[in-house]
PyMOL commands that place a pseudoatom at each C-alpha (Angstrom):
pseudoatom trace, name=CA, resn=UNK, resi=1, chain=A, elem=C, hetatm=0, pos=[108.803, 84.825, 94.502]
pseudoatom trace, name=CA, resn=UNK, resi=2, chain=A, elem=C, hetatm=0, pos=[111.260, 86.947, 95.952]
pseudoatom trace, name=CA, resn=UNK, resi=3, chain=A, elem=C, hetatm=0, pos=[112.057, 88.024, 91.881]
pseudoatom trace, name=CA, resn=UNK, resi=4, chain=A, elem=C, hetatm=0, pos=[108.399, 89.822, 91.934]
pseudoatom trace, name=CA, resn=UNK, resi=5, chain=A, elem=C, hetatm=0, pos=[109.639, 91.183, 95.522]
pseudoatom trace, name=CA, resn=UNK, resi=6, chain=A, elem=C, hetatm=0, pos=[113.074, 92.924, 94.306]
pseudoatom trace, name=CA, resn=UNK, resi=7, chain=A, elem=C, hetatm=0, pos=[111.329, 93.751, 90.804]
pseudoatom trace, name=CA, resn=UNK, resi=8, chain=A, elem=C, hetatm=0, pos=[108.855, 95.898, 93.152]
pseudoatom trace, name=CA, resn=UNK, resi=9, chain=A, elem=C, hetatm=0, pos=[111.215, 97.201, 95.369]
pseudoatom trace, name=CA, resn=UNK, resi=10, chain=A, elem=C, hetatm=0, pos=[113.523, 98.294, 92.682]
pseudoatom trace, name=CA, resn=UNK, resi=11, chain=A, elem=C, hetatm=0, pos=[110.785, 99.823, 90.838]
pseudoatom trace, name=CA, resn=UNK, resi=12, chain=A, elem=C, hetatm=0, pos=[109.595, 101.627, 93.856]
pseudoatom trace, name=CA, resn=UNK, resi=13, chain=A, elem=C, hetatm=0, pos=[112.800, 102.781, 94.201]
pseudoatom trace, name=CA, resn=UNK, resi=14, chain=A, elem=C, hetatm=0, pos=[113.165, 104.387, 90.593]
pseudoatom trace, name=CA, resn=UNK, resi=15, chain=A, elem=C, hetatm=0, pos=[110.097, 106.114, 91.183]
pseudoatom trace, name=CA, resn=UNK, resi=16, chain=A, elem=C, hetatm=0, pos=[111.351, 107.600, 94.823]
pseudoatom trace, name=CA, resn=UNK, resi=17, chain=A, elem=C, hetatm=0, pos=[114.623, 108.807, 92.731]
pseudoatom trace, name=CA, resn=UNK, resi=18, chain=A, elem=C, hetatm=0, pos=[113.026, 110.011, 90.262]
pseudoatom trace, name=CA, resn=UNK, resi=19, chain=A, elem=C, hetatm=0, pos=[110.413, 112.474, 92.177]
pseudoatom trace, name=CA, resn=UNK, resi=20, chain=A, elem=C, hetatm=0, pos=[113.728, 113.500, 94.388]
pseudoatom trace, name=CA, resn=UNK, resi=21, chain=A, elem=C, hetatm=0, pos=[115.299, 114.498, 91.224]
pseudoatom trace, name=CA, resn=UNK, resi=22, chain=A, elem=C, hetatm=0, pos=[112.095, 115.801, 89.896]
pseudoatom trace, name=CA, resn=UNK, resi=23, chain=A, elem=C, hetatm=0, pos=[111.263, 117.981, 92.748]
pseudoatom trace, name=CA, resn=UNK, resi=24, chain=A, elem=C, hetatm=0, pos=[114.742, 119.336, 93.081]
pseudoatom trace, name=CA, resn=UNK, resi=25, chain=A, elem=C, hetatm=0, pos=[115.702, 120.133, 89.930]
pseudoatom trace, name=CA, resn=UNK, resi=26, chain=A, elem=C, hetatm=0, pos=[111.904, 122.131, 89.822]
pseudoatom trace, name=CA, resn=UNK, resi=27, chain=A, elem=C, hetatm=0, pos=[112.782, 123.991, 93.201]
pseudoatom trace, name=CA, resn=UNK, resi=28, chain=A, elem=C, hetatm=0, pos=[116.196, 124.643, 92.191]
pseudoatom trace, name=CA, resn=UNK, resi=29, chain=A, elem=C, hetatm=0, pos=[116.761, 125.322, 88.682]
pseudoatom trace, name=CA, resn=UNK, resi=30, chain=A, elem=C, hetatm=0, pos=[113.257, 125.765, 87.397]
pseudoatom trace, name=CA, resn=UNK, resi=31, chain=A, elem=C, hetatm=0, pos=[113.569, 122.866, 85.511]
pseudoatom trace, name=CA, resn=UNK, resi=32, chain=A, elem=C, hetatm=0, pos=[111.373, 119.713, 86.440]
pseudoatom trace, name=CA, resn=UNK, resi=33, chain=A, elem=C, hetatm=0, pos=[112.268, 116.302, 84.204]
pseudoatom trace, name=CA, resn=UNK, resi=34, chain=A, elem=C, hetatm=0, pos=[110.392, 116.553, 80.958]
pseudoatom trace, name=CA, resn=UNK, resi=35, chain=A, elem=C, hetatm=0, pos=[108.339, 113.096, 81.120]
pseudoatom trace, name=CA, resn=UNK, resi=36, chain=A, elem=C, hetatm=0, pos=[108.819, 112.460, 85.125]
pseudoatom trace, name=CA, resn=UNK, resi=37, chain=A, elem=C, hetatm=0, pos=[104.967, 112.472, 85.021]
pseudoatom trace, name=CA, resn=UNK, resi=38, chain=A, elem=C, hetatm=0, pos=[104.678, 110.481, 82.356]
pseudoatom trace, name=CA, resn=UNK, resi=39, chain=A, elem=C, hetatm=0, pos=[107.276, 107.871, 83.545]
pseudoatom trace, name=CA, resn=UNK, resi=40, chain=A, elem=C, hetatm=0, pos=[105.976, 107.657, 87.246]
pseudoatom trace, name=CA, resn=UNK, resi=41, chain=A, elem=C, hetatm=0, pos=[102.730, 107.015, 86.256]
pseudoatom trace, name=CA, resn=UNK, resi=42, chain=A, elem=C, hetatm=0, pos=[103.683, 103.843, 84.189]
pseudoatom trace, name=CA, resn=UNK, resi=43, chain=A, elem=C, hetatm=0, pos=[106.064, 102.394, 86.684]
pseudoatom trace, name=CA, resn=UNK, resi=44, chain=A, elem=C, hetatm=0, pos=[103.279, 103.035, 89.706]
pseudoatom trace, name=CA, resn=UNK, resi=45, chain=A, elem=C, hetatm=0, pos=[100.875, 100.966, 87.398]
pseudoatom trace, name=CA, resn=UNK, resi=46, chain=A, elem=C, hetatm=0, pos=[103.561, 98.216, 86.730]
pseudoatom trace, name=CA, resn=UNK, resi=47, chain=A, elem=C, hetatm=0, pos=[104.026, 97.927, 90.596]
pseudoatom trace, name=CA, resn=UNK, resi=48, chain=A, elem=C, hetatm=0, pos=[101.119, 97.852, 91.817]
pseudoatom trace, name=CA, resn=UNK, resi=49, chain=A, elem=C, hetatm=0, pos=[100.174, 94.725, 90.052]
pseudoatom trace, name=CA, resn=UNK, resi=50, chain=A, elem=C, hetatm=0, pos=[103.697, 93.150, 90.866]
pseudoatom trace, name=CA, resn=UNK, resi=51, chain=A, elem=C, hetatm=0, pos=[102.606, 93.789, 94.438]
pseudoatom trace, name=CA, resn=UNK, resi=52, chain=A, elem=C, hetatm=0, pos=[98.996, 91.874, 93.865]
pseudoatom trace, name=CA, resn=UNK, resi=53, chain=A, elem=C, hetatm=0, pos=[100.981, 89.042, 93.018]
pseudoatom trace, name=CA, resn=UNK, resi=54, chain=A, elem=C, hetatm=0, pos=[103.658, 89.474, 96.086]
pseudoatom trace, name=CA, resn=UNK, resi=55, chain=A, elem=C, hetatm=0, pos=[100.798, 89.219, 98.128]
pseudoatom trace, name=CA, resn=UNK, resi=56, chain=A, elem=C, hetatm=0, pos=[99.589, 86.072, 96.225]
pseudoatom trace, name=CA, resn=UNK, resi=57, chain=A, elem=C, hetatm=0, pos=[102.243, 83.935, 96.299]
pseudoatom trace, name=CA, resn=UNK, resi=58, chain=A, elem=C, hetatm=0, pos=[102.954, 84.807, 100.004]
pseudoatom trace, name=CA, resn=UNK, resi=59, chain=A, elem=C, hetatm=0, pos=[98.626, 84.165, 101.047]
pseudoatom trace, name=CA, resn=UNK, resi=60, chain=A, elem=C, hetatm=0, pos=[98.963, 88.108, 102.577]
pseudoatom trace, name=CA, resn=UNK, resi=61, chain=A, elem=C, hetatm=0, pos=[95.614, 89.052, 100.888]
pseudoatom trace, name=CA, resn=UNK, resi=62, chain=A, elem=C, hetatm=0, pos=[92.915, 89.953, 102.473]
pseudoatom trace, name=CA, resn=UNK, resi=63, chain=A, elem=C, hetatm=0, pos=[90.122, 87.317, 102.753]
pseudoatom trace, name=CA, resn=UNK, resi=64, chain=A, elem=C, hetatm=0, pos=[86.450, 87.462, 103.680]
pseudoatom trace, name=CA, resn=UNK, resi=65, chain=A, elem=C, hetatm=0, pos=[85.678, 84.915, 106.114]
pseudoatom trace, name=CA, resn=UNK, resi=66, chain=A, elem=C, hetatm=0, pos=[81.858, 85.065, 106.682]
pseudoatom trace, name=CA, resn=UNK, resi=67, chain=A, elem=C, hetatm=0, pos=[81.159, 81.508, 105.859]
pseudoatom trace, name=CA, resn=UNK, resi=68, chain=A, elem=C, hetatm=0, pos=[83.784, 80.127, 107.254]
pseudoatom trace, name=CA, resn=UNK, resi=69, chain=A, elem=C, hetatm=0, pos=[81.559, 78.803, 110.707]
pseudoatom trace, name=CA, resn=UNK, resi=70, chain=A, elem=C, hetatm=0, pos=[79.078, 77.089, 107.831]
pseudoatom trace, name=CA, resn=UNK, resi=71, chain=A, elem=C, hetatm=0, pos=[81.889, 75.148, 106.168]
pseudoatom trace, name=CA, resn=UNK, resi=72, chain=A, elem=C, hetatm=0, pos=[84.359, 74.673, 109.581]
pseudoatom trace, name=CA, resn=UNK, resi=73, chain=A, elem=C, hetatm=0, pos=[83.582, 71.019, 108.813]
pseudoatom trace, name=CA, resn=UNK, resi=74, chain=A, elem=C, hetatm=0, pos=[84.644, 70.661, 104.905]
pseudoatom trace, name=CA, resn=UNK, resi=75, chain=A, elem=C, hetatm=0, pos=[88.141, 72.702, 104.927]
pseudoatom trace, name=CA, resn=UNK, resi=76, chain=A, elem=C, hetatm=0, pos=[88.520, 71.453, 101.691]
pseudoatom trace, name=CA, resn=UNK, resi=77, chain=A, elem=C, hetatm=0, pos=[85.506, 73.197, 100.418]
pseudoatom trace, name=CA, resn=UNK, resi=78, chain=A, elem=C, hetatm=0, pos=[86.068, 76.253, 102.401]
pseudoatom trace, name=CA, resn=UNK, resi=79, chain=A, elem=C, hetatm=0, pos=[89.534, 76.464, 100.823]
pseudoatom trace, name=CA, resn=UNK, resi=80, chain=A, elem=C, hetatm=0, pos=[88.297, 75.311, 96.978]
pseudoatom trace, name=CA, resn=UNK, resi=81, chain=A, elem=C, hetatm=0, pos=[85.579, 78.216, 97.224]
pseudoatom trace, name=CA, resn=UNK, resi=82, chain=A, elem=C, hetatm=0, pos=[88.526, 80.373, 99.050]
pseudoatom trace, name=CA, resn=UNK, resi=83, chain=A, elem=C, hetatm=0, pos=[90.811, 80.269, 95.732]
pseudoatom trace, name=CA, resn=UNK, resi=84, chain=A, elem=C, hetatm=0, pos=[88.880, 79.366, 92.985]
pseudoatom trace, name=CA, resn=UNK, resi=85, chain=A, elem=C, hetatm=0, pos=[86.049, 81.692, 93.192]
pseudoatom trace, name=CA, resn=UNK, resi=86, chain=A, elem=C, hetatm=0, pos=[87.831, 84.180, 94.885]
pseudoatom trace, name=CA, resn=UNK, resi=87, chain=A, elem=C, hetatm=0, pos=[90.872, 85.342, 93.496]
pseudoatom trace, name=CA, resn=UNK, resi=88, chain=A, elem=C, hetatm=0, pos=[91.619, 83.128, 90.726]
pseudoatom trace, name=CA, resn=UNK, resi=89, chain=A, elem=C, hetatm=0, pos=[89.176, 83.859, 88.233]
pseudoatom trace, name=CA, resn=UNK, resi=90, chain=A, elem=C, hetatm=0, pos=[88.929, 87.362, 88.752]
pseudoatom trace, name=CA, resn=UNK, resi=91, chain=A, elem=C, hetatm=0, pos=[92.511, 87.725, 88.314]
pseudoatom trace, name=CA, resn=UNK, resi=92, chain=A, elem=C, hetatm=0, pos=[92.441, 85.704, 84.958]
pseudoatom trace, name=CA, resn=UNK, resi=93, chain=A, elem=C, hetatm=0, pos=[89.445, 87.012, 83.704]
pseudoatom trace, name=CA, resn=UNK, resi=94, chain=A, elem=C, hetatm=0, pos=[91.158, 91.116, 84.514]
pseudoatom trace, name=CA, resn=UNK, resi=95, chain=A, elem=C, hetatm=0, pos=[94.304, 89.996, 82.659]
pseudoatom trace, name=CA, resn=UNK, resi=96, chain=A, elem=C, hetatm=0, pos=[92.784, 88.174, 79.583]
pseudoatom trace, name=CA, resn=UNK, resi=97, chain=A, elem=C, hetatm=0, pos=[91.067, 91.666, 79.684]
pseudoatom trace, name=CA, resn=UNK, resi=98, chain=A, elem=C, hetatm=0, pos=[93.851, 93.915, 79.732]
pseudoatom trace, name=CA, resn=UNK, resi=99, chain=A, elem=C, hetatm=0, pos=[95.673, 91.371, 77.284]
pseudoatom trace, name=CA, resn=UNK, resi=100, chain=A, elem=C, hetatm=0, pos=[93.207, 92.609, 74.314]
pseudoatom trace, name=CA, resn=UNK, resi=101, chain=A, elem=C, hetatm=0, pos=[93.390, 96.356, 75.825]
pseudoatom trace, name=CA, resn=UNK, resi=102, chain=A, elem=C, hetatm=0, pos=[97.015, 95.893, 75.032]
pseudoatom trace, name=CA, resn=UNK, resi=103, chain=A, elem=C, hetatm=0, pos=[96.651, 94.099, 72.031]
pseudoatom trace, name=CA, resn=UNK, resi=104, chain=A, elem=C, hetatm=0, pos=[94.397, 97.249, 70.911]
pseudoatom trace, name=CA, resn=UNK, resi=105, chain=A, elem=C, hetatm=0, pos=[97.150, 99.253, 71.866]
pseudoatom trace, name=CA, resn=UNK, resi=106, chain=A, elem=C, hetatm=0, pos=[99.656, 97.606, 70.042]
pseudoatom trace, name=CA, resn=UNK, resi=107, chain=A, elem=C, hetatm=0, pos=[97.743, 97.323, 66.862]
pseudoatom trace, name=CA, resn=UNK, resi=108, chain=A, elem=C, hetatm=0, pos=[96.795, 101.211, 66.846]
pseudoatom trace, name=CA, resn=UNK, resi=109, chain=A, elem=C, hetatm=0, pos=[100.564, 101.676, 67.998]
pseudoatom trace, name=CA, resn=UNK, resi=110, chain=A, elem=C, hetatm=0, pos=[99.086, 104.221, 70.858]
pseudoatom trace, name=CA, resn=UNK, resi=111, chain=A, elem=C, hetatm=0, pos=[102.305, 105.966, 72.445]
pseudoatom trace, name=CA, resn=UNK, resi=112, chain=A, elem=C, hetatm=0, pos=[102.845, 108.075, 75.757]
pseudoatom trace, name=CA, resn=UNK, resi=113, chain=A, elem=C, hetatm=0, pos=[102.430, 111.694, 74.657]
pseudoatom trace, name=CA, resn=UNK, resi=114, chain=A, elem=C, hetatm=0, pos=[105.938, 112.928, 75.632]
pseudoatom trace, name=CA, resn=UNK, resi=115, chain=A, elem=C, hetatm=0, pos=[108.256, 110.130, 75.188]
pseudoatom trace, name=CA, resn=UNK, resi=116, chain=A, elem=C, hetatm=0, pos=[106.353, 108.160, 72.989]
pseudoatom trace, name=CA, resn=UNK, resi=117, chain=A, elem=C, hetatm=0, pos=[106.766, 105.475, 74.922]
pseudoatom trace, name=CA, resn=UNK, resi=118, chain=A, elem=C, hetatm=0, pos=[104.459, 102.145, 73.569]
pseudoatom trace, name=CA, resn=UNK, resi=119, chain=A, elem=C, hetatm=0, pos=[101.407, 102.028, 75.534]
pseudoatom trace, name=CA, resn=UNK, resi=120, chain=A, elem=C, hetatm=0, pos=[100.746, 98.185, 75.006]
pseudoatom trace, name=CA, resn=UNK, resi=121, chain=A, elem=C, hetatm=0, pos=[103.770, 96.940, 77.050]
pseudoatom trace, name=CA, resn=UNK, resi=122, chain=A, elem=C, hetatm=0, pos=[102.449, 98.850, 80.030]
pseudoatom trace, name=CA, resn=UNK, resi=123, chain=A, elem=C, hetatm=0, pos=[99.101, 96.750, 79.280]
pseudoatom trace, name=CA, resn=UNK, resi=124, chain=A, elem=C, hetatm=0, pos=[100.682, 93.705, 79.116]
pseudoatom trace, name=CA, resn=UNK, resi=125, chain=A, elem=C, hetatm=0, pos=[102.885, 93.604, 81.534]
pseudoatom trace, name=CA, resn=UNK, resi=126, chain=A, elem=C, hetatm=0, pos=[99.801, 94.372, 83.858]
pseudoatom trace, name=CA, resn=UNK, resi=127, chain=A, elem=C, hetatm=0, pos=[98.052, 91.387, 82.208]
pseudoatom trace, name=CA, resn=UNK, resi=128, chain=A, elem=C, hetatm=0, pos=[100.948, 88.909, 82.301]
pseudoatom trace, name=CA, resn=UNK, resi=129, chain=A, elem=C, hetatm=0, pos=[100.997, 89.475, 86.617]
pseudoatom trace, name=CA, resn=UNK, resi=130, chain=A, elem=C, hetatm=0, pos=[97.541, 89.198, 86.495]
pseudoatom trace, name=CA, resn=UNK, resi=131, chain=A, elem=C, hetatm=0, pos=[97.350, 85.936, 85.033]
pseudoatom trace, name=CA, resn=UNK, resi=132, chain=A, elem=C, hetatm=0, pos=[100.541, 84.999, 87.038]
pseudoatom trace, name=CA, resn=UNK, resi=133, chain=A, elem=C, hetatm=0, pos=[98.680, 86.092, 90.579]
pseudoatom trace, name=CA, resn=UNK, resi=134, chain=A, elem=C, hetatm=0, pos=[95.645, 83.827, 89.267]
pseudoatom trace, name=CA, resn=UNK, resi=135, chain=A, elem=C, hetatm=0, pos=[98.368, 81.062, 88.763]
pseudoatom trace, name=CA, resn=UNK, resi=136, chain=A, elem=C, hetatm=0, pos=[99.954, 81.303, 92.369]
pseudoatom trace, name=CA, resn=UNK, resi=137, chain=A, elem=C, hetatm=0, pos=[96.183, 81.429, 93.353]
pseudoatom trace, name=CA, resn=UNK, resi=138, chain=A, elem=C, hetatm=0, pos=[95.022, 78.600, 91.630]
pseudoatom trace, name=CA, resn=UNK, resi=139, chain=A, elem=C, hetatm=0, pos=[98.605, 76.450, 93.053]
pseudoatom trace, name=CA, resn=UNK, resi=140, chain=A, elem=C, hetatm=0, pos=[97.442, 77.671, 96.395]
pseudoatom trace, name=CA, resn=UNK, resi=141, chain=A, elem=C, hetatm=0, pos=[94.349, 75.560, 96.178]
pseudoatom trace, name=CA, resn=UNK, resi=142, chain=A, elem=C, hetatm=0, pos=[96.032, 72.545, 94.895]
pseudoatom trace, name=CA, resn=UNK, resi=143, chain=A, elem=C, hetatm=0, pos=[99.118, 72.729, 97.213]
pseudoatom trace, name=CA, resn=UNK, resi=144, chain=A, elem=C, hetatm=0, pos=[96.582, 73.051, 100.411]
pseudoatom trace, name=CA, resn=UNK, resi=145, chain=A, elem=C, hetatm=0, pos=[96.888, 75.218, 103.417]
pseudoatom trace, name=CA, resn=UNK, resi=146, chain=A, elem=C, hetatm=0, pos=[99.928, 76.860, 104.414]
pseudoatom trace, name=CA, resn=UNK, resi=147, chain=A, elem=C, hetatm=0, pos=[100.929, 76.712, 108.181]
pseudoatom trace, name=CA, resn=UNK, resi=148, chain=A, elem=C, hetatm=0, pos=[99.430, 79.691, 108.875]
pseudoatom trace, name=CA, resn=UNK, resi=149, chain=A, elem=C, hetatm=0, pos=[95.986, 78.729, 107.266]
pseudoatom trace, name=CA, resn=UNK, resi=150, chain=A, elem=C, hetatm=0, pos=[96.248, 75.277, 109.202]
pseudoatom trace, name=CA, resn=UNK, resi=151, chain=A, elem=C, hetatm=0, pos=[96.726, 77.490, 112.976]
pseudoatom trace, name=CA, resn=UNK, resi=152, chain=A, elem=C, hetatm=0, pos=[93.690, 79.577, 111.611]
pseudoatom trace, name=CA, resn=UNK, resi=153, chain=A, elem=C, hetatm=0, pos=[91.241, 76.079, 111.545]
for i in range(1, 153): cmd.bond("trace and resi %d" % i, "trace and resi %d" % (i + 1))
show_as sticks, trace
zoom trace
């Protein structure tokens, strides 16, 4: 997983450069980058859903433990209910949904307004880490608990 890490970081640091840029060429010549908006925007949104599944794969999400005490004595339960229900199928269910916003997007062929930039790949890049942070989710359950998870019991 450490692809999804260095495609973050690097994508993080595009942004950083670009707003540097941005901000300095405003200040100092009165001319900001044309689309630096436009381009931020789009590789904040790509990102942040690389970062959902960063903190997938490596079980950093946050988890709501309020039942644990009533299942303490099925872990195998606790943990089924933990991924399944949890994270899972919302994930799937959010990036089968931003699969047919993308689709739309693609069919209408709905473009950035200053670059023209295609809309749709935006979308489904967003829905492809989706569905991959449902994947790590759902091999979390079937692999078991992590050494961490097992010192947590």
């Amino acid at each position: 997983m450490q692809a999804l890490e260095y495609a973050a970081a690097l994508i993080l640091a595009g942004i950083m450069l670009l707003t540097v840029v941005d901000v300095g060429a405003r200040y100092a010549f009165q001319r900001p980058i044309a689309a630096g908006f436009e381009v931020t925007e789009m590789a904040m949104q790509v990102m942040i859903y690389l970062c959902i599944a960063v903190a997938v794969a490596s079980n950093d999400h946050i988890r709501v433990t309020l039942i644990d005490p009533v299942l303490k004595r099925v872990s195998w339960l606790k943990r089924t209910i933990d991924g399944v229900s949890g994270v899972a199928i919302a994930m799937a269910l959010a990036g089968m949904g931003i699969a047919m916003i993308g689709l739309a997007a693609g069919k209408s062929g709905e473009v950035t307004l200053v670059l023209g930039l295609p809309v749709a790949a935006v979308a489904w890049t967003i829905a492809l880490t989706l569905i991959l942070s449902a994947a790590l989710a759902a091999y979390a359950v079937v692999a078991g608990p992590t050494d961490d998870e097992a010192e947590d019991d």
